[in-house]
C-alpha positions as CSV (number, residue, x, y, z in Angstrom):
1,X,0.0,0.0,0.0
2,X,1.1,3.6,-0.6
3,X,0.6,5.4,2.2
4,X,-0.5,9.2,1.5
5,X,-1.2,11.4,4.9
6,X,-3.1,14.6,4.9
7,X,-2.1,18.0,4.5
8,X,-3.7,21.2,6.0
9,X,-6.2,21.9,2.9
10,X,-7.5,18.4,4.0
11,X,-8.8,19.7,7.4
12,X,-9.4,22.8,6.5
13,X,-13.2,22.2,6.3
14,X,-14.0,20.7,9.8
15,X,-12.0,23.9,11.0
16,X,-14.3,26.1,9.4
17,X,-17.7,23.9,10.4
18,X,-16.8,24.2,13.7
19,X,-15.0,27.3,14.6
20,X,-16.2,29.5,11.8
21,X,-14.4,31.1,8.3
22,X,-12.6,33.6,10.7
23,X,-10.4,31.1,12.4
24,X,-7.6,29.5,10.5
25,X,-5.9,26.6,10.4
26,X,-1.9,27.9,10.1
27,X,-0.1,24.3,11.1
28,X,-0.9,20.5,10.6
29,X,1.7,18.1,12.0
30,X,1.1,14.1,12.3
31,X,2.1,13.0,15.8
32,X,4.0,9.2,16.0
33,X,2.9,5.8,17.7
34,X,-0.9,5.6,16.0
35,X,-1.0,2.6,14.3
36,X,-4.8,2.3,13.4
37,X,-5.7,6.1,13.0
38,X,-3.7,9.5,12.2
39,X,-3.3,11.4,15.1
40,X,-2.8,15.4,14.3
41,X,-2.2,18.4,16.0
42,X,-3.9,21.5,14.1
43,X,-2.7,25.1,14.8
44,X,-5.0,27.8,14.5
45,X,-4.3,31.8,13.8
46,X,-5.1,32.3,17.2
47,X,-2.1,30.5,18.9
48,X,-4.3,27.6,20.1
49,X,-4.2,24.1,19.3
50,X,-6.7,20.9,18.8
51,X,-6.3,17.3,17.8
52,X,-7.4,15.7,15.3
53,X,-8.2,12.2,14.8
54,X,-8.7,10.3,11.3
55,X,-9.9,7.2,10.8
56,X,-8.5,6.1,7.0
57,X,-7.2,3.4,5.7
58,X,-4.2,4.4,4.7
59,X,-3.5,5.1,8.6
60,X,-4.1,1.8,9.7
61,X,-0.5,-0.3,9.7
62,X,-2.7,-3.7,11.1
63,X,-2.8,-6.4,8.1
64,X,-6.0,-8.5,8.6
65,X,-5.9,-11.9,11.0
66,X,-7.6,-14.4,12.1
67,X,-10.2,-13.5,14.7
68,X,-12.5,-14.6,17.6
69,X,-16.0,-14.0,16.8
70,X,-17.4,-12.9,20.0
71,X,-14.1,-11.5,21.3
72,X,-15.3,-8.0,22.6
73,X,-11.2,-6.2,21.2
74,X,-11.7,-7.4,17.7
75,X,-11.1,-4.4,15.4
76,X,-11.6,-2.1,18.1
77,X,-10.7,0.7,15.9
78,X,-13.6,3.6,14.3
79,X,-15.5,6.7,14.7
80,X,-18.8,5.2,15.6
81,X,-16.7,3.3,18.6
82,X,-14.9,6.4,19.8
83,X,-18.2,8.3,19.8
84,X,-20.3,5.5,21.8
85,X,-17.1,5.1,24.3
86,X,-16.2,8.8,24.5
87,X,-19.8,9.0,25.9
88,X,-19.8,6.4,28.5
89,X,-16.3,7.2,30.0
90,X,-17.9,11.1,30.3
91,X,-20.5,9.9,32.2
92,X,-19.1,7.5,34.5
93,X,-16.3,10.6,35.0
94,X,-13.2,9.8,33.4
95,X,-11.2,12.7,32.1
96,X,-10.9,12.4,28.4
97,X,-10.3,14.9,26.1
98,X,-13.5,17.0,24.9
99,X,-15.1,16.1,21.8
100,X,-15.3,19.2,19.5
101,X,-16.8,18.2,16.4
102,X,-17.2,14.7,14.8
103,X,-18.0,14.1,11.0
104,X,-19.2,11.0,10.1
105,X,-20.4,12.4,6.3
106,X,-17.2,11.2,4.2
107,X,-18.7,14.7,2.0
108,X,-15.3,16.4,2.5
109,X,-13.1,13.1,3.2
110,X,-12.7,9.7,2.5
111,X,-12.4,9.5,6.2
112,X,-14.2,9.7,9.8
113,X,-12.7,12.8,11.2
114,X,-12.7,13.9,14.9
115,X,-11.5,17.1,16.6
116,X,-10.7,17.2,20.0
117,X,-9.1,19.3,22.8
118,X,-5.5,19.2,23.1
119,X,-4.7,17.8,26.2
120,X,-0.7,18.0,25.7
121,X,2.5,16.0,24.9
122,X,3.4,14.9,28.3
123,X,2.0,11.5,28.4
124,X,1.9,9.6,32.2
125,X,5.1,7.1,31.2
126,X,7.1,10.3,30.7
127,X,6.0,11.2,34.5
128,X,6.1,8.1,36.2
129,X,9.8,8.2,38.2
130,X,8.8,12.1,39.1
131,X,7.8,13.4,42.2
132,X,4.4,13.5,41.7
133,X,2.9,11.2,39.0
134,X,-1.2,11.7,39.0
135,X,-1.4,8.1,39.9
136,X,-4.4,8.1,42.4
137,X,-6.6,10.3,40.4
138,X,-5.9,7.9,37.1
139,X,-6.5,4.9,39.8
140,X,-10.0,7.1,40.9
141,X,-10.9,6.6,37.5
142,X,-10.1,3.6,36.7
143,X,-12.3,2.5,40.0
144,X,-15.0,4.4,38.7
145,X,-15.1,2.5,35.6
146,X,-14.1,-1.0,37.3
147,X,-17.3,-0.4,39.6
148,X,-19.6,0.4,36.6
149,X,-21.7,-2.5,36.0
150,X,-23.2,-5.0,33.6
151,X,-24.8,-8.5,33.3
152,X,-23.4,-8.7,29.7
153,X,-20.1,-8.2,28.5
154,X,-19.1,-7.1,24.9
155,X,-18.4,-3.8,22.6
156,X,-20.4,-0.5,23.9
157,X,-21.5,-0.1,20.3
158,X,-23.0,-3.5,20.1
159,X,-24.7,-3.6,23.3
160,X,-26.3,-0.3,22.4
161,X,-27.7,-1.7,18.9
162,X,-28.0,-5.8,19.1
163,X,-29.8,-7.9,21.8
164,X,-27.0,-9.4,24.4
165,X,-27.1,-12.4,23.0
166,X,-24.1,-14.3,24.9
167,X,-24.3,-17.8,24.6
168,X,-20.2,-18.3,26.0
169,X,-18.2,-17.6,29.2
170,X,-15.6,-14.7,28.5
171,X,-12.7,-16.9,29.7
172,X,-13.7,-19.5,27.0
173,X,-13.4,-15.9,25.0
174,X,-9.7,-15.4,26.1
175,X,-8.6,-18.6,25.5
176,X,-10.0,-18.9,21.6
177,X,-7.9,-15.5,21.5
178,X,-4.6,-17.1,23.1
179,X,-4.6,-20.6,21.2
180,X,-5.3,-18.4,17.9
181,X,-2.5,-16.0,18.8
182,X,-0.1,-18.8,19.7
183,X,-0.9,-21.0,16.1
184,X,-0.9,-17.4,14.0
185,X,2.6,-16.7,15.9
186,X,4.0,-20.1,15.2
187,X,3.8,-19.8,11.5
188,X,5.9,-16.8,11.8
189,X,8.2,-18.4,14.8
190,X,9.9,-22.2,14.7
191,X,10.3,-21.9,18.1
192,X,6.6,-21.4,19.3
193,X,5.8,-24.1,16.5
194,X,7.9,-26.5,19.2
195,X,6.8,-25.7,22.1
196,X,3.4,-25.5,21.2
197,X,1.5,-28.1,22.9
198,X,3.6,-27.4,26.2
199,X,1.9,-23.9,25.6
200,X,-1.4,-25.2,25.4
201,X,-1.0,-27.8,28.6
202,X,-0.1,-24.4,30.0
203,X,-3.6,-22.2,28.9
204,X,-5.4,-25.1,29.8
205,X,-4.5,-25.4,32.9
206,X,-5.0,-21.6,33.7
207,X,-8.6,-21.3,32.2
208,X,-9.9,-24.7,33.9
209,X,-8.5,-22.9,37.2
210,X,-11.2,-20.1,36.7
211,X,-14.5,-19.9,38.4
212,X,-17.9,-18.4,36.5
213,X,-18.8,-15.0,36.5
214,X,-21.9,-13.1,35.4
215,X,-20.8,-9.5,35.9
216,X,-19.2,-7.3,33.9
217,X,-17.7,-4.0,34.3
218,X,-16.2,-1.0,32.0
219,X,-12.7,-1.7,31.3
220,X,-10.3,0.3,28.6
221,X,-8.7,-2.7,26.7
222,X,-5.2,-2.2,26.6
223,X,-4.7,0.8,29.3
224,X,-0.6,1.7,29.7
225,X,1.0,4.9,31.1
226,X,1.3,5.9,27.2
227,X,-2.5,5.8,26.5
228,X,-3.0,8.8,29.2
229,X,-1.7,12.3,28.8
230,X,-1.2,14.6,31.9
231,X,-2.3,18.2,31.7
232,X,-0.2,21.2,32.6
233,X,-2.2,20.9,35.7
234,X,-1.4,17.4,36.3
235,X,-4.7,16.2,35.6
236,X,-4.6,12.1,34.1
237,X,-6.4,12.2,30.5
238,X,-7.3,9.1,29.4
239,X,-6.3,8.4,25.1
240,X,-7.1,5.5,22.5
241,X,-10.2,3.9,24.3
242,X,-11.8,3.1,21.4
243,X,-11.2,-0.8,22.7
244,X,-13.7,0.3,25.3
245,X,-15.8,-2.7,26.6
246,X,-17.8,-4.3,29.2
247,X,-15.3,-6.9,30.2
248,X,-13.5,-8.8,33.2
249,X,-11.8,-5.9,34.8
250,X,-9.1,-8.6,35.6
251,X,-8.0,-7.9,31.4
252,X,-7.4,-4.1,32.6
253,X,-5.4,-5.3,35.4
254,X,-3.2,-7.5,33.3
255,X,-2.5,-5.1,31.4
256,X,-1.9,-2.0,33.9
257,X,0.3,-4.7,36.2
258,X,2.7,-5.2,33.0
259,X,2.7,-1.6,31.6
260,X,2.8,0.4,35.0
261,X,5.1,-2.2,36.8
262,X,4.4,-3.5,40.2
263,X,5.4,-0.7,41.9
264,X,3.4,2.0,40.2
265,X,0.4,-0.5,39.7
266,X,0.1,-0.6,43.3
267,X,-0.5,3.5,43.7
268,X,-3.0,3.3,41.8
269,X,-5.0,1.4,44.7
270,X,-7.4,-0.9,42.2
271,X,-9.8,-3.0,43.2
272,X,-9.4,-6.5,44.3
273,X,-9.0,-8.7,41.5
274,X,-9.8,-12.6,41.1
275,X,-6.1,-13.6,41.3
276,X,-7.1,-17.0,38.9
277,X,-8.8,-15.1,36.3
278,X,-6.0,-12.4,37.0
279,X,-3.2,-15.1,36.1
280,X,-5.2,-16.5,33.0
281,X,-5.4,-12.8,31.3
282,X,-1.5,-12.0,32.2
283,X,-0.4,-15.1,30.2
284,X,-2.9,-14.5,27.1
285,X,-2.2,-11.1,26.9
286,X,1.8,-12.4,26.6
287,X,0.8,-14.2,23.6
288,X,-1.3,-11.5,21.9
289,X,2.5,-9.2,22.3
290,X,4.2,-12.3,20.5
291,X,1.4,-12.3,17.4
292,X,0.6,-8.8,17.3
293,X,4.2,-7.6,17.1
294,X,4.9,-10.3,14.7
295,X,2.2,-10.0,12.3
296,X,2.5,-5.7,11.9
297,X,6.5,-6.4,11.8
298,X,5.0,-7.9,7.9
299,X,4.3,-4.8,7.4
300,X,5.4,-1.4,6.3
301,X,5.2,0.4,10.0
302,X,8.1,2.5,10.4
303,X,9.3,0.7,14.1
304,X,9.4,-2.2,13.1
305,X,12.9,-3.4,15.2
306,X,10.8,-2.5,17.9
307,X,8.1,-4.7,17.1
308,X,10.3,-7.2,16.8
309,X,12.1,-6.9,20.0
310,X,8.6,-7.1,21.8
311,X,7.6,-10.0,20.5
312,X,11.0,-11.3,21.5
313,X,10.3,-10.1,25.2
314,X,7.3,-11.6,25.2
315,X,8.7,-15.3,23.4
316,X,11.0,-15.2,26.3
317,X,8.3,-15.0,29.1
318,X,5.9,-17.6,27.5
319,X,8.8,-19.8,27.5
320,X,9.8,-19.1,31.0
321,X,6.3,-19.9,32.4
322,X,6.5,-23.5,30.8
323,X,9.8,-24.0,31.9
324,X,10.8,-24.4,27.9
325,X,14.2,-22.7,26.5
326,X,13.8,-20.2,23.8
């Protein structure tokens, strides 16, 4: 694919819907690390700034793989998602940014477009080893969200427009997801292609470990210190939630454990977790960062030794769980 990103005479349209023909739009400059959707900061005349986020095609790095039917963070990646989630994380209030204008019309672009307040560059990771990382608001949030409730699980968007028709237990979800991550990363890896059935024994005997649930709460999908951005007035902002879902909040936890390390995890005071469930999630998400990594690393993306090395990082702790050598 030839990849073609916008330039200013491209936005200038949603400027002019929403802030009128007297404002401007002086700079456009594409911000790094998206890999489903552009990410832009727009300057206006008037020294201010907004984002804007676009939703094309030719922004999206993530070659197409085999999926889960029912697994809530399949293609969680749009306009109609962000709009549905940006909604319920405003009302069970968590700080995102504001929505200023969405365009849905494809009149002006072949593209969903979204503008929305600039928050900043200083994202959390950049803050974490500082004196005063907001760590116990972000955690306020995040309880706010892992104590909203539902007796169905699945997509926001979906649950507003289909009948809850759930006929699985999520961890049955989870491990579809991990076997299919593990067979889709062994085509690309020898070595996982050997150690596969101690890999399985392994899932296995995590998910039958797990006892049923029938609640669900708000969780964000893949939540890191890079998905929230810190005001100037050190207020948490939470980014990229467009994976938004009702879900086991134990998935959230997995991820925050491995992306905030134990020690910052821990400030952020979250709720008690089911440490079975909470064990299951850890190792499946280790397998998604061996296949995802691997699968975009086919790709164009510009980091792709990064990509790599992740998946590498992640080989090394699947191995070391099974007592295998990579």
């Amino acid at each position: 694919m030839v990849r073609t990103f916008l330039q200013a005479d491209d936005l200038r349209y949603f400027v002019a819907e929403k802030f009128g023909s007297e404002r401007r739009l002086t700079t456009l400059q594409r911000l790094t690390g998206g890999t489903k959707k552009g990410v832009y900061r727009l300057g206006l005349d008037d020294g201010t700034t907004v984002i804007g986020y676009v939703w094309a095609e030719t922004e999206n790095y993530w070659p197409p793989a085999a999926t889960v039917p029912d697994d809530p963070f399949t293609d969680a990646t749009g306009a109609d998602l962000f709009a549905v989630n940006h909604a319920a994380l405003t009302a069970a209030g968590v700080r995102v940014p504001e929505l200023i204008l969405l365009d849905r019309s494809r009149q002006h672009l072949d593209a969903d477009v979204a503008l929305v307040e600039d928050a900043g560059e200083t994202k959390l990771e950049d803050l974490l080893d500082s004196d005063h990382p907001p760590l116990a608001e972000l955690g306020d949030a995040l309880r706010r969200m892992h104590t909203t409730e539902s007796p169905h699980y699945g997509k926001l968007a979906a649950k507003a427009t289909e009948p809850a028709i759930q006929t699985r237990r999520t961890e049955d979800i989870i491990r579809d997801r991990a076997l299919a991550d593990l067979d889709a990363a062994a085509e690309r890896d020898p070595r996982l292609a050997r150690a596969r059935d101690q890999i399985v024994t392994h899932v296995d005997r995590l998910w039958a470990a797990i006892k049923p649930r029938q609640t669900y709460a708000l969780v964000h999908g893949e939540l890191g210190p890079d998905h929230v951005l810190v005001t100037k007035d050190n207020e948490p902002v939470m980014i990229d939630f467009e994976g938004l879902a009702y879900f086991d909040i134990e998935w959230d936890h997995a991820w925050l454990e491995m992306r905030f390390g134990e020690q910052h995890y821990q400030r952020l005071n979250p709720v008690e977790c089911d440490q079975d469930r909470l064990e299951f999630y850890r190792y499946a998400q280790v397998l998604s960062l061996i296949e995802g990594p691997l699968r975009i690393a086919t790709t164009d993306f510009p980091d792709r030794q990064w990509m790599l090395d992740l998946a590498e990082w992640n080989i090394a702790k699947a191995f070391a769980a099974v007592g295998a050598r990579v």
